[in-house]
C-alpha positions in Angstrom: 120.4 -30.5 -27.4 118.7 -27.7 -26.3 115.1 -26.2 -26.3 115.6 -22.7 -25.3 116.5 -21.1 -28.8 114.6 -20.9 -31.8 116.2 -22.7 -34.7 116.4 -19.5 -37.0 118.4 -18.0 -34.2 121.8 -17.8 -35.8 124.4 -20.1 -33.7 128.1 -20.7 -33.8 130.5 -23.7 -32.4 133.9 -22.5 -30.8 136.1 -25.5 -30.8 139.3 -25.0 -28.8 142.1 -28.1 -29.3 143.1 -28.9 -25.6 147.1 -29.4 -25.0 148.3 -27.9 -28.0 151.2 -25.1 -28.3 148.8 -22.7 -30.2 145.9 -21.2 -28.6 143.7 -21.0 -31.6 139.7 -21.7 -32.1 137.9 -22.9 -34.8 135.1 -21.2 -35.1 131.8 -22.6 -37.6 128.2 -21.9 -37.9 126.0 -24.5 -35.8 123.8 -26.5 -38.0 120.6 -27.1 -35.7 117.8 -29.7 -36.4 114.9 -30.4 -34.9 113.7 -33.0 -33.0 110.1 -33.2 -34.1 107.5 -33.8 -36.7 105.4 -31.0 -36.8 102.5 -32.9 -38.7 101.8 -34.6 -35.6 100.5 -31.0 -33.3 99.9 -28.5 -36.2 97.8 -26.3 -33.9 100.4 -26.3 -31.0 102.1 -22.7 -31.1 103.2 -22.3 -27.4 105.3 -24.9 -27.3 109.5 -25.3 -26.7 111.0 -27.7 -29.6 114.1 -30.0 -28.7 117.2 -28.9 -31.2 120.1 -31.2 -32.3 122.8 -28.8 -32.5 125.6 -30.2 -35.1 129.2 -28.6 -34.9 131.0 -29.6 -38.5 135.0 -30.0 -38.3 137.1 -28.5 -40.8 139.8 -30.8 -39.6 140.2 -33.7 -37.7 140.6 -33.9 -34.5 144.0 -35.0 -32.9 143.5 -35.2 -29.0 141.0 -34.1 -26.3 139.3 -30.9 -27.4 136.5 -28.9 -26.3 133.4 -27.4 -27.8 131.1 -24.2 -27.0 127.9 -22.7 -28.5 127.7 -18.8 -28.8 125.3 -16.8 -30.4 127.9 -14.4 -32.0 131.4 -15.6 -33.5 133.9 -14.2 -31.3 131.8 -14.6 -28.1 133.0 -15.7 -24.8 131.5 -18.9 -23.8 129.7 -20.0 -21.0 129.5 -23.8 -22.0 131.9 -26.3 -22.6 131.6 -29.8 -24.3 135.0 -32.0 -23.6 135.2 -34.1 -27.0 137.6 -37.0 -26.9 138.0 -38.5 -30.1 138.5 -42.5 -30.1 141.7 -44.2 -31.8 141.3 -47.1 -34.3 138.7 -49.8 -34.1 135.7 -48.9 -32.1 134.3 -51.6 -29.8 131.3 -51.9 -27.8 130.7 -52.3 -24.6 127.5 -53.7 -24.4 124.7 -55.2 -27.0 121.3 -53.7 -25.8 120.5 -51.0 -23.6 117.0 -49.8 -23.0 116.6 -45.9 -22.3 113.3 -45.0 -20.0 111.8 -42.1 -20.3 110.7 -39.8 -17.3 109.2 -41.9 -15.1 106.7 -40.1 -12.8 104.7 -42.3 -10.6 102.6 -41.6 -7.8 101.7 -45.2 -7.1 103.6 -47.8 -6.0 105.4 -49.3 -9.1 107.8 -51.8 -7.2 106.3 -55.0 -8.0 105.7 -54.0 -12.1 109.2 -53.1 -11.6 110.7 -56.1 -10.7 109.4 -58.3 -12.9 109.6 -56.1 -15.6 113.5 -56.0 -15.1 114.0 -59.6 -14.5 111.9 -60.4 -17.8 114.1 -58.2 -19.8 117.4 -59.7 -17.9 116.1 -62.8 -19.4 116.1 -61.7 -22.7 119.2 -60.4 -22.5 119.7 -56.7 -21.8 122.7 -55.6 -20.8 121.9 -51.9 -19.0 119.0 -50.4 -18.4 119.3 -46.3 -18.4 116.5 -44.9 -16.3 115.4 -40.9 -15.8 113.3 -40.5 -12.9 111.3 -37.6 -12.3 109.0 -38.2 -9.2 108.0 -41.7 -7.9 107.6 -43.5 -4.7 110.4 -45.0 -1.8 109.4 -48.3 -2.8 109.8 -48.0 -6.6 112.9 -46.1 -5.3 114.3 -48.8 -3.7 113.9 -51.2 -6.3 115.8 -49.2 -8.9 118.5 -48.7 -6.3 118.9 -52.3 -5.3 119.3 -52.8 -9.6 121.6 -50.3 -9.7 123.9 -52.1 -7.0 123.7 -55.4 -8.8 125.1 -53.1 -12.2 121.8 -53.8 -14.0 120.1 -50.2 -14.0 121.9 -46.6 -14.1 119.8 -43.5 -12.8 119.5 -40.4 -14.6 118.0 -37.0 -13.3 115.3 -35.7 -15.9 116.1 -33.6 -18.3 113.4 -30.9 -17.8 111.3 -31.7 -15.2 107.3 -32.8 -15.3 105.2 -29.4 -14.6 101.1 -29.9 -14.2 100.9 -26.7 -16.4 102.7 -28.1 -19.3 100.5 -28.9 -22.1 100.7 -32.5 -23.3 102.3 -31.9 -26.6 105.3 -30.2 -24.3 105.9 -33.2 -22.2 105.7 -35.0 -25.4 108.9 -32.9 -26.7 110.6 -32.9 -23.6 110.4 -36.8 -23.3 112.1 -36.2 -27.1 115.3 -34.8 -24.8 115.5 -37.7 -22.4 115.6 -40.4 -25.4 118.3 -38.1 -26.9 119.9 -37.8 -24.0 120.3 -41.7 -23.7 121.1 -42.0 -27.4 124.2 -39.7 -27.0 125.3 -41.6 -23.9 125.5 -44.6 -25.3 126.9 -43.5 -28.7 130.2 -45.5 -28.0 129.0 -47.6 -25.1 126.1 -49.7 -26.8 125.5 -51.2 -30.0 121.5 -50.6 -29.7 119.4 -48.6 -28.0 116.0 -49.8 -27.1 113.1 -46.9 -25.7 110.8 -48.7 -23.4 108.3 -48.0 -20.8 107.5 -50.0 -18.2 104.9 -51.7 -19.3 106.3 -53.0 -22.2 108.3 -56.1 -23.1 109.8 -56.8 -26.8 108.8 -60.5 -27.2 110.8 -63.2 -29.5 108.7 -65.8 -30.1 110.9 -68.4 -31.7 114.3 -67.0 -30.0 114.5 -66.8 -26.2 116.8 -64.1 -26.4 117.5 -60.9 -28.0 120.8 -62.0 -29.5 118.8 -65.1 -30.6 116.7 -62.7 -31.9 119.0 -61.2 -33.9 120.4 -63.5 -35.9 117.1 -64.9 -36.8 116.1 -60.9 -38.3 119.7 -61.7 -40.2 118.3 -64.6 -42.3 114.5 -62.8 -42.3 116.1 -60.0 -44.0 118.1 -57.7 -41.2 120.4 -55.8 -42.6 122.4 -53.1 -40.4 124.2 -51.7 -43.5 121.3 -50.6 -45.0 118.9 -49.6 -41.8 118.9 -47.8 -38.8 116.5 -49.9 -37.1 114.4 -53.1 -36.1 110.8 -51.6 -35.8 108.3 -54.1 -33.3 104.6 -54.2 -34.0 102.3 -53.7 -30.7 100.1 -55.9 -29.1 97.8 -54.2 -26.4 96.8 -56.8 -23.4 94.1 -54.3 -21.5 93.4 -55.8 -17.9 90.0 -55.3 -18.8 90.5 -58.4 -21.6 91.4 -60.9 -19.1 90.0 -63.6 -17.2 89.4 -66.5 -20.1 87.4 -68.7 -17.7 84.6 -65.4 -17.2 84.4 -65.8 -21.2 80.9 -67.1 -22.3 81.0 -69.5 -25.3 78.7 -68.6 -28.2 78.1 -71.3 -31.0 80.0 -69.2 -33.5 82.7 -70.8 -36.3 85.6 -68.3 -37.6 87.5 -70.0 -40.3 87.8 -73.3 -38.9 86.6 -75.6 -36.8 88.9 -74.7 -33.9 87.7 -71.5 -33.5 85.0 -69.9 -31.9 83.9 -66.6 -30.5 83.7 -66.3 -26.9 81.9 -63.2 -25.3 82.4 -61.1 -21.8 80.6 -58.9 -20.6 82.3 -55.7 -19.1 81.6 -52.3 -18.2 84.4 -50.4 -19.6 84.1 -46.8 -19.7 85.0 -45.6 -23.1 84.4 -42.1 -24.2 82.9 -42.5 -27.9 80.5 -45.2 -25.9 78.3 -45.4 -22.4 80.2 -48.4 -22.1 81.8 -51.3 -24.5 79.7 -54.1 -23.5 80.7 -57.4 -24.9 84.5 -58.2 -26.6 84.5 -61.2 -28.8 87.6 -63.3 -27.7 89.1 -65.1 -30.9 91.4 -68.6 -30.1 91.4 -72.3 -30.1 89.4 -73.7 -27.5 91.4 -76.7 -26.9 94.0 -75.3 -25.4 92.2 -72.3 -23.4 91.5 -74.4 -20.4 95.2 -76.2 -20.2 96.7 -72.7 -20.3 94.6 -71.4 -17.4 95.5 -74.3 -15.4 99.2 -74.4 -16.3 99.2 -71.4 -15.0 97.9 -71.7 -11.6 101.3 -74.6 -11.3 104.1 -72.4 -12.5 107.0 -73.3 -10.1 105.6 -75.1 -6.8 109.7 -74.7 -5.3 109.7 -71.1 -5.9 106.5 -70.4 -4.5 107.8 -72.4 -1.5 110.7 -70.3 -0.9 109.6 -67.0 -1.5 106.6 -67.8 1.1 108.4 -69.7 3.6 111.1 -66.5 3.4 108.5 -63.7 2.7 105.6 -64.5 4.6 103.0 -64.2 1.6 102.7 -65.9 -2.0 104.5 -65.5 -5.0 102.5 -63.0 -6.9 102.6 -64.6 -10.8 103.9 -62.4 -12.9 101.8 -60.5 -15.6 103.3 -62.0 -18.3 101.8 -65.5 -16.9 98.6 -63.9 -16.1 97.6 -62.4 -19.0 97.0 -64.1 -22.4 94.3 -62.3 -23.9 95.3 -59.3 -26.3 93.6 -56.8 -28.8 92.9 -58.8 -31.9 94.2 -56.0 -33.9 97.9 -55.8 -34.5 98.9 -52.1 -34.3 100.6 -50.8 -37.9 103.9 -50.1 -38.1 104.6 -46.6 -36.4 101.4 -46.5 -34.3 102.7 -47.3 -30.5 105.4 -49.3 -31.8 109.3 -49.8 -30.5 112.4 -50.3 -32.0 115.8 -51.4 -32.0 118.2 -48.5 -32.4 122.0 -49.1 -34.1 123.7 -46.2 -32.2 126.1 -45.7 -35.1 123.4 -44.5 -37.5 120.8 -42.9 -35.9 120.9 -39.1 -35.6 117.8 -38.4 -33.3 115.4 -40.9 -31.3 111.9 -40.6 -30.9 110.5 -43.2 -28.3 108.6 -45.1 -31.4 111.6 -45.1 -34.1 114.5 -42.7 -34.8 113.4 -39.8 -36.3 116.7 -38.5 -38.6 119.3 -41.2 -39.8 123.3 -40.8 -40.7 123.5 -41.4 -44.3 119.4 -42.7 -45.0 116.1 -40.7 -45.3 113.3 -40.9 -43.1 112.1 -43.5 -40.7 115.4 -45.9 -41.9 113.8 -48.8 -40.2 113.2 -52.1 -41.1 109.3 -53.9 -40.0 110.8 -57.3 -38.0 108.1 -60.2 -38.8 105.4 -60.5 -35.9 106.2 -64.1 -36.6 109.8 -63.7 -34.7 108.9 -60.8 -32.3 105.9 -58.6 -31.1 105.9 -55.7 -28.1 103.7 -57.0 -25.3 101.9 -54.1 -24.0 100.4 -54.6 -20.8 97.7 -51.5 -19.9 95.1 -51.0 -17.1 92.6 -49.5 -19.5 92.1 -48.5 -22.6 93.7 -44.3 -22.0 92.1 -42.2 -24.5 94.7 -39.3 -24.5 97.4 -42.2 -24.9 95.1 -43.8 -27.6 93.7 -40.9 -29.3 90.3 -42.4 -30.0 91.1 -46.0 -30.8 89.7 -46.9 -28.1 86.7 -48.9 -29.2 88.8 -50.5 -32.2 91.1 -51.8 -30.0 88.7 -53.4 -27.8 86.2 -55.0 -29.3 87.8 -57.9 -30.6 90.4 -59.8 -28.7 92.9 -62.8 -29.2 94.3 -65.4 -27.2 97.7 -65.0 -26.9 100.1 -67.7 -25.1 103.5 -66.6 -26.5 104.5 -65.2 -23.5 104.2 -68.2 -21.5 107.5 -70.0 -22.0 109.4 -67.3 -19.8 107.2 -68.3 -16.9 109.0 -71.0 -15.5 112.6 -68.7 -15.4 110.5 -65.3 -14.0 109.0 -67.3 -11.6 112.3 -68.5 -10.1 114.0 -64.8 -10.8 111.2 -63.1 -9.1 111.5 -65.8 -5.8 115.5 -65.4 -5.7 115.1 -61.7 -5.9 112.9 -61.7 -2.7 115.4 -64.4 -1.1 118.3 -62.3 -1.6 117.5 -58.8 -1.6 114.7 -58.3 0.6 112.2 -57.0 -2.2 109.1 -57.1 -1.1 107.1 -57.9 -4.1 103.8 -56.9 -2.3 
């Protein structure tokens, strides 16, 4: 992958077979692709695009062989790719692995990071591939003390984060990091899943992912015919919570059960001076045991990790907030996916863009009945957002599904601090 050279730049692959008696190379034109949509920035013109560079093989390959791009046929290189091609059945090593993107912090992350990690252990990931670009000792820390336990690897960016790039650059260079993982875990990892941080791919019948799975199976999964499980998003704004600061207005919405609650709010949006009330959508029955519930997660673990820690468990996010946008964002707006390795040709961080052997998108829409993406946001970021803004908060919904983790996270997050020193303040 490269995005140095301009895809009507004429390229060639030199493929040299390594422990052989005969000093010959095979020498065919590079097929490059790439790695964008161009729909999506058709005023950008300064701007580097990502390139998948594809090397076909007149014959197959025997043993350990290396490739090298050059510009003109007979060319000395100055690269080399070592290809080692794999004999009979292929066999993964691991289930799910989650690629992150260029993370660039210059807050403290550490305790989003920890219990985002322990939430996704619990649903069953098996490595998680991070690419750091700039963040603080503490975050640092926390990734390192993962990557001891086996759970995280750490990755260099790509192309580093540079104030002068325009957004639609970093954009396309986050494009080379999801690649980069993809082609890392080509024989390593059945799926790849692109997350950010704040994110959490949520069964809600399954506790698992594997769970997950085989429910999408009998729902209409079908690896044979798609590249990918595509996950609807749900935005939970912190904004949104805080049900007990709700008012209740005398106001039926399709049954008796529900009402319309309103809270006031000065959030600074940029179509608006300020959004000033959200109507909140949900049974009011169970509002109230919720809220409680949650203030009693785990009394033992809170125990420990203050008699060891010095301070209280801080409940996680997922506990904390139950209140989400009402609208359901359509497939391929800020949605995630689970990526068969074997069949997709290039990742974006939504869906794979180009598929072996199936047009377009080649993913299938999983039903938010079995699984949504949790997105948990500080605010409602209009570059991120792209004026939605307003739409997506106006209206919100309560949203419990979350909360039958709590009880395991809450006991993860206290052993973490017990054993590792964490300190999830």
């Amino acid at each position: 992958m490269s995005r140095n050279i301009s895809a009507e730049v004429p390229l060639f692959c030199q493929t040299r077979f390594l422990n052989s008696d005969e000093e010959s190379v095979e020498v065919v034109a590079a097929k490059p692709l790439e790695i964008w949509a161009h729909e999506w920035d058709t005023t950008s013109r300064e701007v580097k695009t990502p390139l998948l560079l594809s090397c076909p093989l007149t014959e197959v390959l025997n043993g350990p062989s290396t490739v090298s791009i050059v510009t003109q046929p007979c060319d000395d290189p100055t690269n080399a790719f070592t290809l080692k091609p794999t004999q009979g059945a292929h066999k993964y090593n691991r289930t799910f692995t989650i690629c992150v993107k260029d993370m660039n912090f210059e807050k403290d992350v550490s305790q989003n990071l920890i219990e985002w990690i322990e939430t996704n252990k619990i649903l069953g990931v098996d490595m998680i591939d991070v690419y750091v670009d700039r963040i603080t000792k503490e975050s640092e820390n926390v990734l390192m003390f993962y990557r001891n336990q086996g759970v995280v690897r750490l990755f260099h960016v790509p192309i580093k984060h540079k104030l002068e790039g325009s957004l639609w650059q970093r954009r396309r260079d986050h494009i080379i990091t999801y690649n980069d993982c993809l082609y890392r875990n080509l024989r390593e990892s059945e799926y790849i899943i692109p997350l950010d941080v704040d994110e959490i791919i949520l069964p809600k019948v399954a506790y698992t992912w594997s769970e997950l799975l085989s429910r999408l199976i009998k729902r209409g999964w079908n690896a044979t015919q798609k590249s990918s499980i595509i996950i609807k998003n749900a935005f939970f704004f912190d904004f949104m919570q805080g049900v007990d600061k709700y008012n209740i207005r005398v106001k039926k919405l399709h049954s008796n059960k529900s009402k319309t609650y309103m809270k006031r709010d000065d959030v600074r949006i940029p179509e608006r001076e300020y959004l000033d009330e959200i109507k909140l959508i949900g049974d009011v029955n169970s509002i109230n045991d919720e809220v409680i519930d949650i203030k009693n997660i785990d009394k033992e673990s809170s125990d420990m990790y203050r008699s060891r820690c010095g301070n209280e468990l801080v409940v996680p996010k997922l506990a904390s907030h139950i209140v989400r946008s009402a609208i359901i964002s359509p497939i391929g707006s800020y949605s995630k996916s689970f990526m068969l390795t074997r069949k997709v040709l290039t990742a974006f961080n939504h869906y794979p863009l180009a598929n072996i052997g199936s047009p377009g998108i080649g993913g299938w829409s999983a039903p938010l009945s079995e699984v949504q993406l949790n997105h948990y946001k500080e605010s409602c970021n209009t570059t991120v957002l792209m004026g939605e803004c307003e739409r997506y908060g106006r209206r919100a919904r309560v949203d419990t599904a979350a909360l039958r983790l709590r009880r395991r996270l809450t006991r993860a997050l206290a052993a973490v601090a017990a054993c590792a020193g964490i300190n999830h303040t």
